[in-house]
Structure formats: C-alpha cells, structure tokens
C-alpha positions, 0 to 999 in steps of 0.5 A: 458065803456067796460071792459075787463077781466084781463085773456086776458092779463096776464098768470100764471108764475111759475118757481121754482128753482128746478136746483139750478141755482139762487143763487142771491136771491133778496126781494121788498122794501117798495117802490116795488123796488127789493134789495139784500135780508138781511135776512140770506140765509146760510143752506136754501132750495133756490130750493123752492123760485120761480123764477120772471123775470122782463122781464115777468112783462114787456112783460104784461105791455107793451101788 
C-alpha cells in the first residue's frame, strides 16, 4: 500500500478576526456540527477568535 503524507493535501489556515468584521460567532456540537454559540459574548475581545470557513474545509476534502 502506498502512503502519502497528509502535507500534500492540506495547508495551514490561519485567519484571526483582527477587523472585527465577524461578529456571528458559532461553537461545534457534540455531533461536530457548527451552531449559534450559547456562551455569553458581551464585553469580549472577538478579534482574537480565528476565522474558519467551511468552504476550506471543502476545497481539502474534495482535492
């Protein structure tokens, strides 16, 4: 069986919040679904959260 290195595949994504320009924030389920967060989010820094955009996720998937 030939194995190939996961590398060749994927690459790093890392997109912060910096512009403030998501202010949507969504958490993952227990059935690693995304929902509206029910944590409280008043008075929080949200340009520290990274951004993750399902569409990266499909363009590895589907390479």
């Amino acid at each position: 069986m030939s194995y190939k290195r996961i590398g060749d595949y994927i690459r790093l994504v890392s997109n912060r919040n910096n512009d403030w320009s998501i202010t949507n924030l969504l958490g993952v389920n227990i059935y690693k679904n995304f929902m509206p967060s029910v944590a409280n989010t008043s008075g929080v820094d949200l340009s520290k959260y990274k951004i993750f955009e399902k569409v990266n996720l499909l363009q590895t998937l589907c390479m």
